[in-house]
N, C-alpha and C positions, 0 to 999 in steps of 0.2 A: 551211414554205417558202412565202412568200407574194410575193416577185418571181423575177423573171428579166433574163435581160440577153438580150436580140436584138440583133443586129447592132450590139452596144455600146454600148446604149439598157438600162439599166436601168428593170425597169416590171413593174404587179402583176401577177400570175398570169394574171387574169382577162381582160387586155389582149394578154398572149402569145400570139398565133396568126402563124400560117403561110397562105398562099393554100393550096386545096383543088388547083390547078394545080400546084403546086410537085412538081419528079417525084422529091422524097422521100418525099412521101403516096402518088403515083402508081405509080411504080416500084420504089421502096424505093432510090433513088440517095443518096446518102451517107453519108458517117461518123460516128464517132465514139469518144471515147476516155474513160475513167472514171479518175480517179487521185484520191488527196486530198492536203490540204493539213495539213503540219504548223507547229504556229503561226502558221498563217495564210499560209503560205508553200507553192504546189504545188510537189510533191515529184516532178523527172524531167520536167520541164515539155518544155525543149525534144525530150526522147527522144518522149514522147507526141507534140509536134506535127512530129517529122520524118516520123513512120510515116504522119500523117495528110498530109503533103502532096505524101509517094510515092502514097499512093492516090488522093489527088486528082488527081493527075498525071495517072494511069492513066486516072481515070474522066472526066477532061476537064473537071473541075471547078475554076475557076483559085481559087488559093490564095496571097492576097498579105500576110496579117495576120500581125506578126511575137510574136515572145515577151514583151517591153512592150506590144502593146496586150493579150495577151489576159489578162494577167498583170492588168491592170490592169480590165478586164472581172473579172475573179474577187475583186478587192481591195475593189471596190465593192459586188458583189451579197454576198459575206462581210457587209461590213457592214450593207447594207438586211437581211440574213437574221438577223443579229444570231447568227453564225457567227465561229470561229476556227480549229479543227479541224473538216473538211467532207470528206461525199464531193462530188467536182465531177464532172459530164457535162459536156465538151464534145461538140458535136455541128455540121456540118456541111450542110448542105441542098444538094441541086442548083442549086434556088430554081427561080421560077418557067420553066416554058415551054408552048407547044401541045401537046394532046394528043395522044398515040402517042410510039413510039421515037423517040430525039433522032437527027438525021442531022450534028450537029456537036460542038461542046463549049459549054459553060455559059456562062453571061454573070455573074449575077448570086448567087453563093449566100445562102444565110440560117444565120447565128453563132447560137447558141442555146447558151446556159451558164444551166445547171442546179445547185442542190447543194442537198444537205439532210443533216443529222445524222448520224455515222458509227456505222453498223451497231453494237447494244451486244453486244461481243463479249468473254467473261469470260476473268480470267486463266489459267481452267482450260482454258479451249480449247486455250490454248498449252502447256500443259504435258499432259492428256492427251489432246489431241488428236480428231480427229470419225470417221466412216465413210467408209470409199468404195464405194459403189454400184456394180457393173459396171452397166450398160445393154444391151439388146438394140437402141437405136436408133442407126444407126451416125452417125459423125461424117460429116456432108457433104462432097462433096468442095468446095476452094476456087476464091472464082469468078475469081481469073485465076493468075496464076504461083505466089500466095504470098498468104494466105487476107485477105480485107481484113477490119477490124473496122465491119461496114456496119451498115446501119438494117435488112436482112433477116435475120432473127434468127429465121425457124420452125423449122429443125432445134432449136437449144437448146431453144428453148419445146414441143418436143414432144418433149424428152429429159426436161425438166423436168417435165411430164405425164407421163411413166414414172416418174417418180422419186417423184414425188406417190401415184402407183398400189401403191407398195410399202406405204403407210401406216406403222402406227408403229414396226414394226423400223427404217426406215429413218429414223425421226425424224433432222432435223437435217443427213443426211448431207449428202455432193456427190456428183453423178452423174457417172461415167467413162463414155466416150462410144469405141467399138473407130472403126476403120475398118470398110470393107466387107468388106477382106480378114482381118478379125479381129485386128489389130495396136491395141496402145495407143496413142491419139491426145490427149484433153485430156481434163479435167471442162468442164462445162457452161457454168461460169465462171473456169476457171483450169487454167491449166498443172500437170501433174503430175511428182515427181520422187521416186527414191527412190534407197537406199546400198545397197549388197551389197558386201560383202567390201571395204570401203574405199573402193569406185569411186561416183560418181553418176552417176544415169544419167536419159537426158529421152528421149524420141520424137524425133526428128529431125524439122523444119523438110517434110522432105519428106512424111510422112504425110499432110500439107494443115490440119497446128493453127497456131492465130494464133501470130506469131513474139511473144509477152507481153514488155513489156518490163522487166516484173520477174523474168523469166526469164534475159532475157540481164541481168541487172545478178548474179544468184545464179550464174550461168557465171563470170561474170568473179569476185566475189569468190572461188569456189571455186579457179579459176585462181590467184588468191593466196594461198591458206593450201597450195596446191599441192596439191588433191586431185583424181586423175585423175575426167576425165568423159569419157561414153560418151555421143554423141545414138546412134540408130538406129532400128532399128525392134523390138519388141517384143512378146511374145503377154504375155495374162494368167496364165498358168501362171509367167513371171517375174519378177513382179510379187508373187505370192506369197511367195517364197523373200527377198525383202526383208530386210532386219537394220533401216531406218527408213524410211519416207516420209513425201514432205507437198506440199500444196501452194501456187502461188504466185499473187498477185494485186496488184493497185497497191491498192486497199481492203484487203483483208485480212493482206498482206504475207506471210509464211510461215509456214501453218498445219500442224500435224503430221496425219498420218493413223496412226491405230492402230488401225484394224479394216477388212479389205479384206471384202466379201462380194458373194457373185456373183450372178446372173441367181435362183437355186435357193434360196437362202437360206442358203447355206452362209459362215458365217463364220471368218473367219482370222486371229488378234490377231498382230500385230507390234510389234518394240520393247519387249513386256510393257506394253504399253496406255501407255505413254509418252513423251513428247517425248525423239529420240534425240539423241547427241553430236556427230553431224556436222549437224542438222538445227537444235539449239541455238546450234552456234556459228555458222552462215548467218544464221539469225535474227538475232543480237546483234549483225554487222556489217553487216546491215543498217540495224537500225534505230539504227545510228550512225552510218551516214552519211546517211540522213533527218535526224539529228540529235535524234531519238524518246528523251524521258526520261520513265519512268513514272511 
């Protein structure tokens, strides 16, 4: 990864700064969104930048840049990176202001698109699948109605420090992250879902997990092949009793989970350690309508 794009300005790494003022250094004020691109082409673009410019809304950040320029930002830095299949970061900045709490909205923000190499992830992941981690550090609550995807990111990073802490049983896994109220909320980096008796089932939106938007794309196709879904709320004792789970990401797209293990070290094989039938066929209309051929 040796450029960047700023504010639509592609340019070397080393050139890529931000003011030290800017109250996304300061405060941790803005967003951002991770998706990739297939064949060079970002996959869910405008879903990603609507999320981003409800938040922005929120946080008084003005947001005028539409789905051509930034499409056009990633078509270029693709090529300076000498990229075609990419994870992309977009990311959002307050941008500059005085120091202390802002007493109004932004003026100025700062575009920062990022990408580099997509995670090497083998064929086997997808068919047998990886661990789920329960966690003792609970999911933060969210910072206003509906959790934003911001630049403050210590809860994950100190979920990811627990996760770390398990050493090599936990090799590889993903961290599940309860509520405070002991209820299933997210992994660390992705949405969780699992099948029971035919149904799917997710957290509900109200736990305080980011609304993923390869979450709701896996709603909706499920909505079509007509398999009942269940949001709510949920303890980890039901999670257990699973027939398949997995989970969901704009990088990773839908990964299976076949080994749930908790806090104690107790583990629970689901599926019989394999990519399930309701979980396979999610997968495959997925990555058909990304348009993903292996």
């Amino acid at each position: 990864m040796n450029y960047a794009a700023i504010n639509g300005d592609v340019i070397h790494m080393a050139a890529a700064v931000i003011p030290v003022t800017d109250h996304g250094f300061l405060y941790g004020l803005g967003l951002f969104e991770t998706f990739r691109t297939y064949r060079g082409v970002p996959f869910l673009l405008e879903q990603h930048l609507e999320r981003m410019a409800t938040g922005c809304h929120e946080l008084g950040i003005p947001f005028t840049v539409t789905t051509a320029q930034v499409t056009d930002w990633i078509e270029r830095l693709l090529q300076a990176n000498e990229l075609e299949d990419a994870y992309v970061r977009y990311t959002i900045s307050a941008g500059e202001a005085p120091l202390g709490l802002p007493s109004g909205d932004y003026i100025q923000p700062n575009h920062i698109v990022l990408t580099k190499e997509l995670p090497s992830l083998s064929s086997s992941l997808y068919e047998q699948g990886k661990m789920l981690q329960c966690l003792t550090t609970p999911r933060n609550t969210p910072e206003g109605h509906v959790r934003f995807k911001s630049l403050h990111y210590m809860n994950s990073i100190l979920a990811k420090r627990e996760l770390n802490g398990y050493g090599a049983p936990a090799q590889g896994a993903e961290g599940l992250q309860l509520t405070r109220s002991g209820y299933v909320a997210e992994g660390i980096v992705s949405n969780v879902f699992w099948v029971m008796q035919g149904v799917l089932y997710t957290p509900a939106i109200e736990t305080g997990i980011l609304p993923g938007i390869t979450r709701a794309v896996v709603l909706e196709l499920a909505l079509q092949q007509g398999i009942p879904c269940k949001e709510g709320l949920f303890r980890w004792d039901e999670l257990l009793h699973a027939d398949e789970a997995f989970l969901t990401g704009s990088v990773t797209e839908l990964v299976p989970v076949t080994t749930l293990r908790d806090q104690h070290g107790t583990e629970t094989i689901i599926s019989n350690g394999q990519i399930g039938p309701v979980t396979s066929l999610l997968l495959g209309m997925y990555r058909e309508k990304a348009g993903y051929t292996s």
